[in-house]
Each structure stands twice: as structure tokens, then as C-alpha cells.
C-alpha positions in Angstrom: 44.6 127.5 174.9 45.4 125.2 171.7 48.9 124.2 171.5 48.2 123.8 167.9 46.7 125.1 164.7 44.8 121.6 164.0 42.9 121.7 167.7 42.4 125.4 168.3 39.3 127.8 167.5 40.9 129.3 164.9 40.1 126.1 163.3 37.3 125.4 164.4 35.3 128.7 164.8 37.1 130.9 162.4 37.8 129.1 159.4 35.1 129.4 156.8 34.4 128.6 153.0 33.8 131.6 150.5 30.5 130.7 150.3 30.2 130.7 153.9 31.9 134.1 154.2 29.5 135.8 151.7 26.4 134.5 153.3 27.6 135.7 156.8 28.2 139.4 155.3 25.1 139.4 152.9 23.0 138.6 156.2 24.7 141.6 158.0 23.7 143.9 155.1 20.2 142.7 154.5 19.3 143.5 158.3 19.3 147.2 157.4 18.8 147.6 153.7 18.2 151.1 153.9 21.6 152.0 155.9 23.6 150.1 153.2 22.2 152.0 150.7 22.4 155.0 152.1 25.7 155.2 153.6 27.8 153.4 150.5 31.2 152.1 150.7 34.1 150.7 148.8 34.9 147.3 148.1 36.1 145.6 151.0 39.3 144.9 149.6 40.4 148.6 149.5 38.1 149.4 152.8 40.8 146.4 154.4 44.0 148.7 152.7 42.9 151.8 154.6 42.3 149.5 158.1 45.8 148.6 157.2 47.0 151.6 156.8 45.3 153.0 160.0 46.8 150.2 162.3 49.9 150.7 161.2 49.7 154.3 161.8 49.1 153.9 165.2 51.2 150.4 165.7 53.9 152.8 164.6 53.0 155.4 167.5 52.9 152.8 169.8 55.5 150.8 168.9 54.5 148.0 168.6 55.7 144.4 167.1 54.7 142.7 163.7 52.7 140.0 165.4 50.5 142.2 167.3 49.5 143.9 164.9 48.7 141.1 162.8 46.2 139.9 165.5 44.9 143.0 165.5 44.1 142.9 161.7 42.7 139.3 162.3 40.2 140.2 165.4 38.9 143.4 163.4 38.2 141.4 160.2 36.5 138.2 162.6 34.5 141.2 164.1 32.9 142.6 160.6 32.3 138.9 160.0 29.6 139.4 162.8 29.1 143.1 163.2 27.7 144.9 160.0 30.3 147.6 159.9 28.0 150.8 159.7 27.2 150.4 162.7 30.5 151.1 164.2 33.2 153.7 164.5 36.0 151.7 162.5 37.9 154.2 164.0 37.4 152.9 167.7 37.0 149.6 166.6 40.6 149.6 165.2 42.0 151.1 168.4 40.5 148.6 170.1 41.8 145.6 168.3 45.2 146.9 168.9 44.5 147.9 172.5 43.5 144.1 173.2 45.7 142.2 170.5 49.2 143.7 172.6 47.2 142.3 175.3 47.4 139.0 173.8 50.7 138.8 172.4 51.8 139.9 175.5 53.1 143.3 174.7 50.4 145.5 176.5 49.8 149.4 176.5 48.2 151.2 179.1 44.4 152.1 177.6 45.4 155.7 178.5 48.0 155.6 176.3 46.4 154.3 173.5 43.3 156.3 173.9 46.0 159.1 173.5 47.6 158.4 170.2 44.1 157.2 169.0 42.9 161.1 169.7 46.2 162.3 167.6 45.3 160.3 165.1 41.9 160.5 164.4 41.2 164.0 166.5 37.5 164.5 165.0 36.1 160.4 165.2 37.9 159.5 168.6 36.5 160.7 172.4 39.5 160.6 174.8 37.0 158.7 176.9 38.9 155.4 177.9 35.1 154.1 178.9 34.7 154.0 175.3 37.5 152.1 174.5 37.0 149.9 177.7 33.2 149.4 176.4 34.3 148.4 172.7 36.6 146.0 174.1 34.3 144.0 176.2 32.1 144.2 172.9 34.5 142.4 170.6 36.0 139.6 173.3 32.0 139.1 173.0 31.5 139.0 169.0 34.5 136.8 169.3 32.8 134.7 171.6 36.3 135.0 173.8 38.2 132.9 171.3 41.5 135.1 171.2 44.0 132.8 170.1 45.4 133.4 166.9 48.2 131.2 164.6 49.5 132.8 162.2 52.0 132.2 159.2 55.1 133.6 160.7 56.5 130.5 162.5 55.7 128.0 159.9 57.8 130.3 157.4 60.9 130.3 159.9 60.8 126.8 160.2 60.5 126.7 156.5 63.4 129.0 155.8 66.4 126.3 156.1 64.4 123.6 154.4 64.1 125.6 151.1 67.5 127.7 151.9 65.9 131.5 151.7 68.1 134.2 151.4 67.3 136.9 153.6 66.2 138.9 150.8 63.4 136.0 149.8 62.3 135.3 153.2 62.0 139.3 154.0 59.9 139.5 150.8 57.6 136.3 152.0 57.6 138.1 155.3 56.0 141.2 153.6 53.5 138.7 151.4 52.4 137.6 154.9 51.9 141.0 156.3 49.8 141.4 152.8 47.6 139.0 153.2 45.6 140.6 156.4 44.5 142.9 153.9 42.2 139.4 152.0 40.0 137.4 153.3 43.1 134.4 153.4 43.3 134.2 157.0 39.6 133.4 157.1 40.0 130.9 154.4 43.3 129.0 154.9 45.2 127.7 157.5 48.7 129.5 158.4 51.1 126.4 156.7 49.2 127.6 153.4 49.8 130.7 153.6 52.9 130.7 154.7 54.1 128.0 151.5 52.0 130.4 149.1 54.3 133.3 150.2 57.3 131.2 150.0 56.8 130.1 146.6 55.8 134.1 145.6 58.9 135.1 146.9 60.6 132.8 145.1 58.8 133.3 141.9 59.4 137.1 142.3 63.1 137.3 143.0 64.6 135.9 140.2 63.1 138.6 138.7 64.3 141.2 140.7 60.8 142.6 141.1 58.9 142.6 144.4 55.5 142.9 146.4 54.3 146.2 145.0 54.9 146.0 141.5 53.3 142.3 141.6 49.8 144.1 140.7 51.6 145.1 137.5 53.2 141.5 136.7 50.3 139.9 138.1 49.7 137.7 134.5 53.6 136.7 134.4 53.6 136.0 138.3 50.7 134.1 137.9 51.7 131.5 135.1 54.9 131.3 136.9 53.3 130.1 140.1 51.1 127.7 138.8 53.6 126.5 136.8 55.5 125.0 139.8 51.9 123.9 141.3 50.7 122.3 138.5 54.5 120.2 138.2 54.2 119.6 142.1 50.5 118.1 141.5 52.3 116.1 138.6 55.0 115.1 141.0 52.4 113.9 143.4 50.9 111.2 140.9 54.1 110.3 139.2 57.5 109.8 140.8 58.8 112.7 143.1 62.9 111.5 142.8 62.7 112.4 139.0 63.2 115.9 140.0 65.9 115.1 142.1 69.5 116.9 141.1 72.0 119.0 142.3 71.1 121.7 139.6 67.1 122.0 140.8 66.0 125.7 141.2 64.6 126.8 144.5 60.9 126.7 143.1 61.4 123.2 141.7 62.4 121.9 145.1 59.6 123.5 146.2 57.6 122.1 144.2 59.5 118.6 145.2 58.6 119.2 148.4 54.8 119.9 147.9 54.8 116.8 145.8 56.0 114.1 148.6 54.0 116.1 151.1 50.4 115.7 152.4 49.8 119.7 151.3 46.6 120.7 149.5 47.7 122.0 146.0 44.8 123.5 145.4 44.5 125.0 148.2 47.8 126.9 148.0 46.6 127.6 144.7 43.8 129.2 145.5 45.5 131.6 147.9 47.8 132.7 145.4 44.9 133.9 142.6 43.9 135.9 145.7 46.8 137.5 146.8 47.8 138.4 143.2 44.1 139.8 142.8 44.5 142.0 145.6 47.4 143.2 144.2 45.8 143.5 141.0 43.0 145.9 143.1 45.7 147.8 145.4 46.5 149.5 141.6 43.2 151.4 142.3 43.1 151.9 146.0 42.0 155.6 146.7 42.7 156.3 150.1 40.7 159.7 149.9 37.4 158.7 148.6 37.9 155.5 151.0 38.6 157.8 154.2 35.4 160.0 153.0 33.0 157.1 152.5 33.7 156.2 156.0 34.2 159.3 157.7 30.4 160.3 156.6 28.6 157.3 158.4 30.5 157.8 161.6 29.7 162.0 161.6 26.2 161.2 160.1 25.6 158.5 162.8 27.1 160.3 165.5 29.1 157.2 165.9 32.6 159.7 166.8 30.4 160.5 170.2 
């Protein structure tokens, strides 16, 4: 296991560039051109929202913790990187990740049980055969090539909290930000300090205005100029002098932006992940869990992939 971010898989194995990510998916699709066109779905973004939803609905049943879950979201999304998704039973797959992912984190569930809440969920695309689940696990410890270790944001925004004195109400709403971005392609992309800073300075950005996560889709022009705003005077920090910010009357977001500026951070690279976090929310404004749950729930009955 990898003590660290820096020498772990995550790094190594399961950090890729867009470019990278859109080749691996393109390839998945063009193996079967006629199943992708004859099973169509919706954009991944709002296919991610209903996973979401889904894992949280049985989380919920199960009881189980933040971070789990979050693992969960990370393994499914890793797996679609190398399993084209019509193939599957989302359904099962989804079970599965949260089946193993308590494993993981150390807070399991008997298979029994999940297999269980799994049928109460999802009574007509879920066997109560716990060989199924058993099978689906061994198959995405494989796609994953065993590399089950995940960082995520969490811990860097704890240690974070003190150094940029968050109020609960701020670090609960760069808590939620966190929990947001399993929905994007971010944890694929960044490492976990990123994120973790882009949700900080979100949160910040968003309180003063009394606002918060889901009305950000509606903002998303203001919350954007605001938070490259402090980006772009951090980047100026970096090449000028940082102690000309310095003074007792600095908001939050300028220290923040202090900070980024004596630091080794990538900029851009925070930059970056917050155009996609406010794009999501941008596309969570259309979301429509019904025609989403249809799309999928054809392929699996079509397929017979619920047997």
C-alpha cells in the first residue's frame, strides 16, 4: 500500500489527461458500433448523477460512511474507463462497488446483506444470487488490475480547515463540493490537494453570498469570474511579491489566494477543475432522472443483463 498520494497507483495508474480519457472511452465504443447505436444513452455527466443517486440510495440502506461511498463512486467510474458500460448491469456493477469499497475502507457488509437491499432497490434488474455479486466482484478487482487504494480530498481539506480559518458552514459546503465532484471526471484528472483547494476556494467564493452548491448552476457566470479572480491575483502573486497582500484586513479568498501564491500549487490546474465543477453544475439544471433511468433500464432487459 502507498503511504502517500505522490507514490501510489492512483498516481500512477489512475490519473489520466482529457485527451487520454476520451481515447480510452472512444475505443470502448468503437468495439461494438452497432450496440452504441442501438442502445443510446445520456451524456455521461447526467448517467454519473443517477449512479450517484443510486449509491446513495443504497449507502443510505446500509449505512454506510462518506468515504466509502466515495470509493465506491471512484472504482465504478475506473471500471467504465475499461469496461464499455453496455455491457453491464450498472445496477450490479454499483452494488458491487459498494459491496467491496466497505471492504476497503474497512467498514464491511455481509454480501447477503447487500445482495438484500440491492433486490429492494432495484427488484426487476437485481438476482438475489450472491454468486452474482461474488462473480462481479472478482471482475472489477480485475479491470482494476487489484489497485484498490484510493486518496481522496477529504483529509487534505481537514488539514486545510485551520490554515484558512473555515467556519463550519464553509468547510461543510467544501465538504458537499467534494462529494460533487465523483459525479465529473475530476478524480480521474487531478490529484486530491486540487481538488480539495478548488472546493475550498468555491466555498469561500459562495458564502459571502449566501448562496450554496445547488443554486451554483444558476450563478455559474458570477461564481465563475469570482473564482478566477482570486486565481488569476494568486498567479500574479506568484511572479510579483506575495507580502504585498499581507494585512490584517485580507478576506479569506485573498489569503487564499496568498497562499496559492507562495506555494508550489498548479494554478491552472485548480483552475481547470473549477470550469468543470461549475459546468456540471451548469448540466445538473437539465438532469432528467426518468429518461436517464429508461435509457438504462432498456439495455439491461433487452440484453438480459438483470439474469
Amino acid at each position: 500500500m502507498a503511504a502517500n498520494y505522490w507514490e501510489s497507483s492512483q498516481r500512477r495508474r489512475w490519473q489520466f489527461t482529457r485527451e487520454g480519457l476520451e481515447d480510452l472511452r472512444k475505443k470502448l465504443e468503437d468495439e461494438d458500433p452497432n450496440l452504441v447505436q442501438g442502445y443510446p444513452l445520456p451524456q455521461l455527466r447526467h448517467l454519473s448523477i443517477y449512479f450517484n443517486q443510486q449509491v446513495a440510495r443504497l449507502g443510505k440502506r446500509l449505512g454506510v460512511r462518506q468515504q466509502a461511498m466515495a470509493t465506491a463512486q471512484l472504482y465504478i467510474r475506473r471500471f467504465y474507463t475499461k469496461v464499455e458500460i453496455r455491457r453491464t448491469n450498472p445496477y450490479l456493477v454499483l452494488a458491487t462497488a459498494v459491496y467491496l469499497a466497505c471492504k476497503m475502507e474497512e467498514c464491511p457488509h455481509h454480501i447477503r446483506l447487500v445482495v438484500s437491499e440491492g433486490r429492494t432497490l432495484w427488484p426487476d434488474f437485481f438476482s438475489n444470487d450472491t454468486s452474482k455479486l461474488g462473480e462481479c466482484e472478482f471482475f472489477l478487482i480485475s479491470e482494476m488490475s487489484s489497485q484498490m487504494i484510493v486518496h481522496h480530498p477529504y483529509r487534505t481539506l481537514t488539514s486545510l480547515q485551520g490554515t484558512f480559518s473555515l467556519t463550519q458552514e464553509e468547510s461543510n459546503l467544501a465538504w458537499s463540493i467534494i462529494n460533487d465532484h465523483y459525479m465529473t471526471d475530476l478524480p480521474l484528472l487531478f490529484a486530491p490537494h486540487i481538488i480539495a483547494l478548488m472546493a475550498i476556494l468555491l466555498a469561500l467564493v459562495l458564502r459571502p453570498n449566501q448562496t450554496g452548491v445547488q443554486s451554483a448552476g444558476n450563478a455559474a457566470g458570477g461564481l465563475a469570474s469570482a473564482a478566477h479572480a482570486a486565481l488569476s491575483s494568486a498567479g500574479s502573486l506568484k511572479s510579483s511579491n506575495p507580502d504585498k497582500a499581507n494585512g490584517s484586513s485580507r478576506t479569506k479568498v485573498q489569503r487564499l489566494a496568498s497562499w496559492l501564491a507562495e506555494s508550489n500549487i498548479d494554478i491552472e490546474a485548480i483552475v481547470d477543475c473549477t470550469q468543470e465543477i461549475i459546468s456540471f453544475y451548469e448540466v445538473q439544471e437539465q438532469y432528467n432522472e426518468k429518461l436517464t433511468r429508461e435509457q438504462i433500464n432498456r439495455f439491461v432487459k433487452a440484453r438480459s443483463l438483470d439474469k
